[in-house]
Every structure is written in C-alpha cells, then in structure tokens.
N, C-alpha and C positions, 0 to 999 in steps of 0.2 A: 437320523440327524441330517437337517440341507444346510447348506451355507450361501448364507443369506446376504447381501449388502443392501443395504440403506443408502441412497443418493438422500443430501438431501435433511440429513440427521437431527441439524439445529432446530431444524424449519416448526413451525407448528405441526405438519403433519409427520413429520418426521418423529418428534418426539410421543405424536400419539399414538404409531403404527408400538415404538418401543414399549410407551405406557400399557396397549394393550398385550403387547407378550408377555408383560411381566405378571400380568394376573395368569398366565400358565404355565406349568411346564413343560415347555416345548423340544428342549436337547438341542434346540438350533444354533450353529455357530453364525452370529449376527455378528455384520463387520459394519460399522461405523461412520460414512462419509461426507463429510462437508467440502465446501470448494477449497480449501485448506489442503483435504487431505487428497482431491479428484477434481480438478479444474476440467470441466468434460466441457471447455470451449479449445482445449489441447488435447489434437489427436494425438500428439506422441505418450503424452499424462495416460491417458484412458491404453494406448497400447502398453504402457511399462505396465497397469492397473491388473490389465487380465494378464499377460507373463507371468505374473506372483500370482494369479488367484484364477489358475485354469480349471479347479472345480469347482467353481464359482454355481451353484444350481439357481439361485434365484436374484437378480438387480432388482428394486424397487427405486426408480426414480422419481424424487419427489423432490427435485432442481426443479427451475425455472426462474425466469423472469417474469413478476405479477405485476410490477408498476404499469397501469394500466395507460396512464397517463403521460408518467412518463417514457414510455417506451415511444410515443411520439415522434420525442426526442430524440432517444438514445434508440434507433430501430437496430443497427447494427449491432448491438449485444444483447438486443432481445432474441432474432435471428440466429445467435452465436449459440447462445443455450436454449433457447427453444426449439430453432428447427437440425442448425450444422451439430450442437453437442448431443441430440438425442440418435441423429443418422448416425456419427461416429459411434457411441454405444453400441445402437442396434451391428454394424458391420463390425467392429473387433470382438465384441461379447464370443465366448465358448458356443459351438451348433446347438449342445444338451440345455444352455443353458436359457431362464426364463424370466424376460421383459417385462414387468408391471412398470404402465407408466401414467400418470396424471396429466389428464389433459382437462379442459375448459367448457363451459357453455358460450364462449366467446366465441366460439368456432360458426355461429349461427346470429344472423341477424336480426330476431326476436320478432319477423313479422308474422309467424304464424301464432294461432289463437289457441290451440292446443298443444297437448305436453309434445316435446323432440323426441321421435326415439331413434334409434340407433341409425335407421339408414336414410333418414332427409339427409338433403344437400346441404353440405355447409356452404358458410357465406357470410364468413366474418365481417364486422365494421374498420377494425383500425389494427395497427401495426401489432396489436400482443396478439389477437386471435386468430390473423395471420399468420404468425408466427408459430403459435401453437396448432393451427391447423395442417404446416407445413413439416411441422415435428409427428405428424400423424400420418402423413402421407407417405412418410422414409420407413415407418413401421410396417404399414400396410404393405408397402413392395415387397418386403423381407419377406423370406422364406423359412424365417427363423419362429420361435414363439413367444408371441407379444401382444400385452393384452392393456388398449388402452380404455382409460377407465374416467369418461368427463364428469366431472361434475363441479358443481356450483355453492357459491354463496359461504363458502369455507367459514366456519367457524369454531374456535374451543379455548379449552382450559389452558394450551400455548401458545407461544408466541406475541404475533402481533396479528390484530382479525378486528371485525366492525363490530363485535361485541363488546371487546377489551376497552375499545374506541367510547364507545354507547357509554358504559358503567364508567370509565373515564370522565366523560363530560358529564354523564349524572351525578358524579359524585358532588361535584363545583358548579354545576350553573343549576337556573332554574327552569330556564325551557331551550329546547333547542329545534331546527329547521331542518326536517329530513324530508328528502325527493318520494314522492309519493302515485308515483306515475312509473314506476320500473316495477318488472314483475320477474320473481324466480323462486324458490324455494332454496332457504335458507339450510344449511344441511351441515352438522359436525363432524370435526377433523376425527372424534372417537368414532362415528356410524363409520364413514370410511374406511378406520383404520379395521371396522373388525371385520369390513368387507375382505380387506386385503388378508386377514390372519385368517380368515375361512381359503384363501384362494393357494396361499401355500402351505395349506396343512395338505392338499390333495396331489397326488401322486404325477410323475409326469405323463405319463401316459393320459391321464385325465387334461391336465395343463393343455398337453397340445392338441387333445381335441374341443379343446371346449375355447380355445385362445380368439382374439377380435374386439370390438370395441360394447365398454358396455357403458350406459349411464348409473350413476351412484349418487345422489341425494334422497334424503330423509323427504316424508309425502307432503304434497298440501302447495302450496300458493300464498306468498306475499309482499308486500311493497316495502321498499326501503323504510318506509314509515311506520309501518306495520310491524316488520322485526323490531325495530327500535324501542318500540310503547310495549312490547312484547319485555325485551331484554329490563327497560325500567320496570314493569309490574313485577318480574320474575326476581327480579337484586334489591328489590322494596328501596327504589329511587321512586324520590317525589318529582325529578325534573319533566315536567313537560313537552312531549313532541308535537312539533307542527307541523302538519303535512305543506308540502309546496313543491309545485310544478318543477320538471326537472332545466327551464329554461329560466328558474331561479337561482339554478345552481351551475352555473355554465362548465363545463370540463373540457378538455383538451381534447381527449378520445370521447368517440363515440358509443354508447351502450348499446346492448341487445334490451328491447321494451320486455320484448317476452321470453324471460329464457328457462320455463320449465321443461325438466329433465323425464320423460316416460322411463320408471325402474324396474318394467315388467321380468325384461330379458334376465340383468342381475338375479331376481328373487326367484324368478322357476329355475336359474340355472344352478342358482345353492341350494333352493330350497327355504330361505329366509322371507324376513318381514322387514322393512325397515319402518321405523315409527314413522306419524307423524311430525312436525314440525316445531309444533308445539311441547308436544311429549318432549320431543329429543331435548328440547331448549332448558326445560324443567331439569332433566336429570343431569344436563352439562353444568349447570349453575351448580347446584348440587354436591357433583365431583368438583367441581371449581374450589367450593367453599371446603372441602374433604382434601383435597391437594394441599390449601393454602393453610392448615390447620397441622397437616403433614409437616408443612415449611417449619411453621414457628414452632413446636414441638422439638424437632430435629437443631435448630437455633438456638432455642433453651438450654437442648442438651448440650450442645456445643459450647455454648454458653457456661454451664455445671462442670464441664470437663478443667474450661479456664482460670474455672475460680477454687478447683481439688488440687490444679498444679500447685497453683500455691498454698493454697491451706496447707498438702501433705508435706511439700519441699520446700517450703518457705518458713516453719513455723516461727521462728526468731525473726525473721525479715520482711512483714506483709506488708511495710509503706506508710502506718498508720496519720493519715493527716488529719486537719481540720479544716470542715467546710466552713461557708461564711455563719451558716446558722448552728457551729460546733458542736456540727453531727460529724462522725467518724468518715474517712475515705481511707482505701485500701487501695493498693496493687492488684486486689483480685475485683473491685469496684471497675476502676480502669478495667482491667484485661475483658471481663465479663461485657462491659460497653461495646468495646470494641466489635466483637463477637458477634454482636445482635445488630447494631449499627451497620454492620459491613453485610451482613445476612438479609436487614429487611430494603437496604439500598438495591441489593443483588434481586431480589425474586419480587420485590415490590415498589420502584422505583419514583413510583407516581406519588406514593402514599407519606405524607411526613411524617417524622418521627419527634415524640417530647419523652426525653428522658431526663430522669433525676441529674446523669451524669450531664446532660447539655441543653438544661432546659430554659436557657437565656432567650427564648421568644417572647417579643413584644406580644399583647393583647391584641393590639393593631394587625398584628400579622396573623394570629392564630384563628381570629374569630371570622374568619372565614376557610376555616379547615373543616368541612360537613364530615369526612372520615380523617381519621389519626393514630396513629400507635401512641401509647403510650406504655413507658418502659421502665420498670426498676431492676437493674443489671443486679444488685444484689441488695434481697431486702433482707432485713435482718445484720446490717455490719457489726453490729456490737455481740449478736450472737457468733459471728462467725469472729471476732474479736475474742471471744469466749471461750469457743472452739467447742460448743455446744449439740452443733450440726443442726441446730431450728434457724437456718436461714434459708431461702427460696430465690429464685429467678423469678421474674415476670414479668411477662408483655402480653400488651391486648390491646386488640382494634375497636374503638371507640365510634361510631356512627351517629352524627343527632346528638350529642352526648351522652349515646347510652354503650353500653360493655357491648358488645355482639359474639365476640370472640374473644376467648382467654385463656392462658397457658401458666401454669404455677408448676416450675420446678425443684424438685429440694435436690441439690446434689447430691450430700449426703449419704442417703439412702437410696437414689435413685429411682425416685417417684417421680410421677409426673399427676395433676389435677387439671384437667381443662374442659372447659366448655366453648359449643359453638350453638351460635343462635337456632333452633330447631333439631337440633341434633344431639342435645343430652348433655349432662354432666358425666364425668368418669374418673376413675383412679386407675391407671397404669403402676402395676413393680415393676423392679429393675429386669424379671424376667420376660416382662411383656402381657403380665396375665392384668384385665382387664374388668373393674364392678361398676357396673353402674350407678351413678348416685342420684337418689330420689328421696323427697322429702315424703318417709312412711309415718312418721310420727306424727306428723301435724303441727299447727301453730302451737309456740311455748304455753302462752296463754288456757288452752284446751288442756294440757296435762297437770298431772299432781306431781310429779317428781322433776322438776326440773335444773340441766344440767349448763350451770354458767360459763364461757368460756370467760377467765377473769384470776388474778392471781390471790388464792386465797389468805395468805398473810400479807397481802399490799392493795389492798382497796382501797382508790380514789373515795373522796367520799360523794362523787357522783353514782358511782357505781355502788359504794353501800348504800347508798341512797334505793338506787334500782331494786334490789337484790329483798331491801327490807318490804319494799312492796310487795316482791313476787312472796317472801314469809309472811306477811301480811293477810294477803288471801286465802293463804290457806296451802302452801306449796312448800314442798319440801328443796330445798336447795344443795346441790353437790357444784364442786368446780374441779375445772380441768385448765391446765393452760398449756400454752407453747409460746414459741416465738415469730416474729414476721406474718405472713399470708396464713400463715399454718390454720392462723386462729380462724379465720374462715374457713377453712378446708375441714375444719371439726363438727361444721356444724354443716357444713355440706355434704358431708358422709354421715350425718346423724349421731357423732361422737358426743356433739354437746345439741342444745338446746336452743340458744340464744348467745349471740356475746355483744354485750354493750360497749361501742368504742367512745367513750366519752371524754377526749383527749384530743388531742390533733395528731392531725394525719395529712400525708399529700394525696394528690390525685394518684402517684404513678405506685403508692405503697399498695393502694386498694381494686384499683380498675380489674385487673386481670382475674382477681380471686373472687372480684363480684360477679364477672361473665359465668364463670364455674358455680357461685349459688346460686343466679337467677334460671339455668339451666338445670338446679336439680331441685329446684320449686321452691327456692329461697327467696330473698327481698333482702335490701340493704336500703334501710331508709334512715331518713335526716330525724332525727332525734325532736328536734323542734317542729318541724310542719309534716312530718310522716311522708314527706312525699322523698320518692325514690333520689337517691344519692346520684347526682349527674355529673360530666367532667367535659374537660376540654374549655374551664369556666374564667373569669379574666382571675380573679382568684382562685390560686388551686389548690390553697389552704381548705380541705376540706372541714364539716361543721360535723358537730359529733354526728354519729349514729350508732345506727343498731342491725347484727345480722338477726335473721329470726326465719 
C-alpha cells in the first residue's frame, strides 16, 4: 500500500486519475487535495502539508494555472502556482518521496514541423508556458524524484474542457467558427490518468530510475476545427463547424502552431499503446454517456429513498393536494422533485429541466431547447395514494424530441428500468443483478397468443375496441396490468405483448419508459399517424398510443 496525494482533485484530471483507481483494487491510501485543502502558493501551507504526512510515497500535482489568456493578465499568480508553488513542493516533499507533475506543450513554440520529444528546447510564447516552463526547471535541479509529464489538448468526461465547450454549443446553435490553423493532438484526461496509475503501481527503486520528463498525449494530429467536427459527429450534433483562420479569432496570448507531442519515450518505458485520437475520442463519449447514466440512475434512487421516507413514516400525513387539472400532489411529490431538480442542476447544469412538479415554461422558451430533461418525480400518485407500491420515478433526456436516455425507478421494490441510446435496455434488483431486455418475441401482430397490458374488468371502449381486432384475427388474448411507467416496463421485458394507451397522458408520464423500450426493440407510436411519439412539443398533452 503507498500513500498517495492528489494536487489538484476537483480538477478534470484530478477526478479521472480517481475515476481510474476506482476500476481497481489498488490498497492505496489516496489523500484528496484541492486549493481549500493545500494552497501550494503558501510555503508555510505545503510545510504544515508534509509535517502530518511524512510518509507521504507519492504527490501527483495536477494544480495549475490554465487560463491561457488570462494569465496575461494576472502573470503574478500564474507564476505563484506554476512555477514558486511547484519549487516549494519539490523542496519540502519527503527525499523517499515521488513527484508526478503536469506540465504543457506550451512550453514550445510550435515552429517546428514534426512531433516534440522530450529533449528540444523549450520556448514558450506567453506568460502560462513560461510559467509552466519555469515549474519544470525547479524539478529538473532537484535532486529528488520527479517525473514531469507534458501533455496536450486536455480533454474528458470532467470537469470543464473544449469538448464539454463543443457539445455545449452543439446542443443550441446550428453552426459554429473554430481556428483551423493550430495543430496538436487532442488527448484525454482518462489516457493520462492511466498513464499515471501504470507509473505508481511500480516500485521505488523503479520510480527513481526511470524518473525525467516524458510526453503523454493520445497519437495522431489535428486542428481546432478538426477536433470540433470530430466531437459533433461523435455526440450525433447536427451543429456545423467552420474552419477560420486563427486571425479571425484574435486572443490575448499567443499559441504554439505546432504542438504535437513525440510518445515514444512513455510507451517503451511501460511498455503501453496509447490509442489514436480518434479512438480515444470514441470511447471518452462513450464513458461520458456511461457516467451520465451512472448520474440519473443514482438521482432516481435518491429520489425513491425521498419518496419511502414518506410513504413508510408518513402513512396518515402524505400532503395530499390538488393540482389545477385535479390530479393528486403529495409530500412525497414535492420531496422526490426536489431531489432530482437539485441532482440534474449539480452534475448537468447547462441542460434544462421540465417537470411535472415545474413545468410552467412558455412555448416561446422551450422550443428552442434541442436537449431537455424531462421529469416525473413521482408517477403513479394515486397509486402511491393507494399504497399499492406500482408507482415509479422518472427522468429522461430528450434530444431532437426524441428519448435518448431513460431511467424508471419503482421504490418499492427497488428496481430500476433504463435505457441509453446504443447501449441497451436493462432491469437492475435491489441487489444489483442485471437482464438485459430485448425484444425476443417480436411484433404482437406476428404471434397467436397475445398479452394486453390493459385492465381486464375496465376497458375503455377504445381499448375494447383494440383488443376485439387482435380476437378478430384470429389471436388469443390474456391481460396483465400495473400502475404508472410499469405498464411499459411489461412490455419491455417481454411480460406483455402490446399496451394500448388510448387515454391521455403527458409528456413527463411517458418519455423516460419510452427510452427503455426503444432500447430493447420497442416503438411507441402515435395511434393515429403511427409515427413515433415525440416530446418537448408546444402541447405536451400527449395523443393516444401504443407500446408494441
């Protein structure tokens, strides 16, 4: 076991050097730091730091000052934590102990035509990659062991990064103007971080001979504009890039033209590959969309937890109101809101939210929302009125109008249903054990025995209408029913057959359960023009349909 600290923790890379330990079991005591907890522009801070943590075996500083631009400006605290906070490090740190530190391709002024490796001359353009070149040169004196590690073009699933930026702007406009004239290769904060979890899994005696500066970016070449049309094809945005001169885009600081990274040294010294550029991009989207699935999942649940407080402790006292359209509200309505509301504010801040509980958006405002949550904190009230336990959570992110992602939670039992765009339908137990859901049986139409989801002693006479057709043809008819989302979830797992909702419904009752059947080779289409049930619409009185 080493003990580890993290500079640096919040940061994007910080949280993905974490992300990646947590896919092992390492035994490492990881200790946690942000400027909060180690202001290492304060020599006294960093000497109290190591006092309490003299077996300190490994620092990863992954501080700095990035604003490129504005470091301009503000030179003097760029300097502070780029060059004077990393020399204080390196001179109070333990002798045993071992330096990983993040450094730049700013250190180089991008006129050479081929990749940097490790021993060109630096020769920064402006105040941050002087800075950070000046943070490399206090390491390099030392006598200690430290291994700095440049690399470029940062990007991932945290933080703040020109991806985040990219898929941002794609979501709301329709073309945008990126510099097309800088070159580097784009390279994520996970390649890096696993660079780093390869570097302190190895012994010290390895550490300090193998210690110096290496380059770390993912392979390949491309222009700002290039990434960009990249990140749109990859996030299925329709926005537009336009390549334009970088004297269209004036900045404060100056760029490096050329700043690709030679990763030769790195890969023969572990032994490793690092992907392409393209690859790497593919599989960060990917986890992106696997983290953010993570998110709402864990929201739901939280969510479930809000709404059993009350159910279990509340039975005599749940609030019971009346909405304007004298449908039921609860205490556990409220609380469950809250929950998800305060959840997709936190982890998704860009993305608006339309819930049942707050869904007083003008037309005028919405219809320009290309991505949107929508949310029912608790479907099913009159069941959970009931006390039946067929009521569900749900939220799901809407794109284009269509479902992409969706989460159905029943507290109750402690299920969860969800689907994401290319990635499957599923059913999680409370245990965590996991089935895939796939449509094996086929379209209703194609079988002889077909199972209604529909309540058999209270058939609308739309639905007996339906049902006499499918007896008509020649099919045998069974029914199943439940309450809220459920009724999807039956036919998403293959429970039922078809369920005809020939009734009204809103948008935020059905979105989330419809990502979950179109992910397990379902449809939910509009009853009258067969065409797929879409949302985020100026009416969100949904028209009947049908799952199938």
């Amino acid at each position: 076991m080493k003990n580890i600290a993290i500079l640096g923790s919040k940061g994007q890379l910080g949280q993905s050097i974490q992300h990646i330990l947590s896919q092992y079991e390492h035994g490492h005591n990881i200790i946690l730091l942000d400027k909060d907890e180690l202001d290492i522009t304060t020599p006294e801070a960093i000497n109290d730091f190591f006092k309490n943590h003299s077996t300190l075996d490994i620092l990863i500083n992954c501080a700095a000052y990035t604003a490129v631009d504005k470091a301009e400006e503000d030179a003097d605290l760029a300097y502070q934590i780029n060059a004077y906070g990393v020399k204080h490090l390196q001179e109070k740190m333990p002798l045993p102990c071992v330096l990983i530190h993040i450094s730049t391709d700013f250190v180089f002024d991008g006129q050479k035509e081929e990749a940097y490796v490790e021993t060109d001359m630096t020769r920064p353009l402006g105040v941050y990659g002087k800075s950070k070149e000046e943070g490399e040169q206090a390491l390099l004196e030392s006598k200690k062991t430290t291994y700095i590690l440049r690399t470029a073009w940062l990007y991932g699933p945290f933080g703040q990064n020109f991806m985040k930026t990219m898929q941002k702007l794609g979501f709301n406009r329709s073309s945008l103007n990126v510099v097309d004239d800088q070159f580097g290769c784009p390279t994520s904060s996970i390649a890096l971080a696993e660079v780093i979890r390869q570097l302190i899994a190895k012994d010290r005696q390895w550490l300090k001979k193998n210690d110096g500066i290496y380059h770390v970016t993912n392979h390949g070449k491309a222009s700002w504009a290039e990434f960009a049309k990249a990140i749109m094809a990859k996030s299925d945005l329709s926005c537009q890039v336009n390549p334009i001169p970088s004297k269209e885009y004036p900045t404060l600081a100056r760029r490096p033209k050329h700043s690709v990274l030679n990763t030769a040294k790195i890969e023969r010294t572990l032994g490793m590959s690092l992907r392409p550029w393209e690859e790497e991009l593919e599989a960060i989207i990917e986890l992106q969309q696997q983290l953010m699935l993570d998110n709402i999942k864990s929201i739901a649940v939280k969510a479930g937890h809000a709404i059993m407080h009350i159910y279990n402790t509340m039975p005599d006292d749940i609030g019971v109101q009346k909405k304007s359209d004298d449908s039921p509200l609860t205490k556990a309505d409220l609380a469950s809101n809250a929950v998800i509301v305060a959840g997709l504010k936190k982890h998704f801040p860009d993305i608006p939210i339309i819930s049942e509980e707050n869904k007083n958006k003008s037309y005028d405002e919405r219809k320009y929302w290309n991505t949107v949550w929508i949310v029912d904190p608790l479907d099913g009230t009159k069941e959970f009125i009931k006390r039946n336990g067929e009521f569900t959570v749900n939220i799901a992110l809407v794109r284009d109008g269509k479902p992409i992602l969706g989460v159905v939670y029943v507290p109750a039992t402690k299920t969860l249903y969800y689907g994401s765009q290319g990635h499957g339908a599923w059913k999680e137990d409370s245990k965590g054990n996991r089935s895939h859901l796939t449509n094996a049986k086929g379209h209703y139409s194609t079988l002889d025995q077909v199972t209604v989801v529909a309540s058999r002693s209270h058939l609308s006479e739309a639905v007996e209408a339906f049902v006499e057709d499918l007896r008509t043809s020649g099919k045998e008819v069974t029914f199943l029913s439940a309450g809220s989302s459920l009724k999807f979830c039956l036919v998403a797992e293959g429970k039922a057959d078809v369920y005809p909702r020939l009734a009204p419904t809103m948008e935020w009752d059905t979105a989330a359960a419809q990502a979950v059947c179109i992910e397990a080779g379902r449809r939910v289409i509009q009853h009258d023009t067969k065409e797929d049930l879409t949302y985020n619409r100026e009416d969100m009185l949904n028209p009947w349909f049908i799952v199938e």
